[in-house]
C-alpha positions as CSV (number, residue, x, y, z in Angstrom):
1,X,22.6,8.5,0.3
2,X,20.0,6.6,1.6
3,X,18.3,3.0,-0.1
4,X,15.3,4.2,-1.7
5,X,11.8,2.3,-0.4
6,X,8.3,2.6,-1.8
7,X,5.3,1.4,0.4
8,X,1.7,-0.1,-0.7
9,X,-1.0,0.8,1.0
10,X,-3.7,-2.1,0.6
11,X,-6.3,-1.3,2.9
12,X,-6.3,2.4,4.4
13,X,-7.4,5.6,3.4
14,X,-6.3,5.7,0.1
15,X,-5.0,2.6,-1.9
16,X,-1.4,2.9,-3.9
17,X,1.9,3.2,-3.8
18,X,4.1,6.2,-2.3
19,X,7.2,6.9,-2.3
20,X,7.7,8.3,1.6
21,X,6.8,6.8,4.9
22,X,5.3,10.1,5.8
23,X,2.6,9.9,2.5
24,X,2.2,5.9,3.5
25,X,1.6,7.1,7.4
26,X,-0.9,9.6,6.7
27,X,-3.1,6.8,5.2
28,X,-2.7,4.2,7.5
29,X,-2.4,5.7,11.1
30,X,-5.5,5.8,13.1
31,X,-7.5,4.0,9.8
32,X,-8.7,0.3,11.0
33,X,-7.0,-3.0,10.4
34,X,-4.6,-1.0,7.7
35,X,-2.2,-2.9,5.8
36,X,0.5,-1.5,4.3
37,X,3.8,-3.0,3.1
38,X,7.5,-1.3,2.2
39,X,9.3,-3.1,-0.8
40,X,12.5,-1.8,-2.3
41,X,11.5,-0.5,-5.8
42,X,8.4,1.1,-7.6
43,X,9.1,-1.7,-10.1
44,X,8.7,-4.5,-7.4
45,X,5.7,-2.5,-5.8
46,X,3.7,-2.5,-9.6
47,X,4.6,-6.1,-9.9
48,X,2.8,-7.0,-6.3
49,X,-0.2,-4.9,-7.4
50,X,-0.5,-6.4,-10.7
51,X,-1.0,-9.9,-9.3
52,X,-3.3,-8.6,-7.1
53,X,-7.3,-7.7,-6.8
54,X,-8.9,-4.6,-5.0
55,X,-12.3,-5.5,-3.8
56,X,-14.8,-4.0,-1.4
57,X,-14.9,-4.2,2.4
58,X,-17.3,-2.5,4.8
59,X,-14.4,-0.3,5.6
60,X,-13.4,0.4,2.3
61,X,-11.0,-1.4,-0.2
62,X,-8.2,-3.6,-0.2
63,X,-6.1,-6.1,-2.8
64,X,-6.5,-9.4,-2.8
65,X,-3.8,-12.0,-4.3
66,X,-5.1,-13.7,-7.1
């Protein structure tokens, strides 16, 4: 069985978390200066986005540490 991974997307086509490289891919590829990282639970994912702020760009959103 493989290790489970979760990505954030914080700055693509749709901010959050998902649970497959192939939801994560489909926001980032092609999208501008995306940013995404992988982390190794959901719970570790939440705790990154909770010390975080999403603010406004001219290409959209992204998350900010705080």
């Amino acid at each position: 069985m493989g290790r489970f991974h979760c990505y954030v997307v914080y700055r693509g086509r749709q901010l959050g978390i998902y649970q497959t490289w192939t939801e994560c891919k489909a926001q980032v590829l092609g999208y501008p200066n995306a940013k995404f990282k992988q982390f190794s639970s959901i719970e570790e994912a939440r705790i990154i986005i909770g010390l975080t702020k999403i603010y406004a760009t001219s290409s959209g959103y992204a998350f900010k540490a705080l």
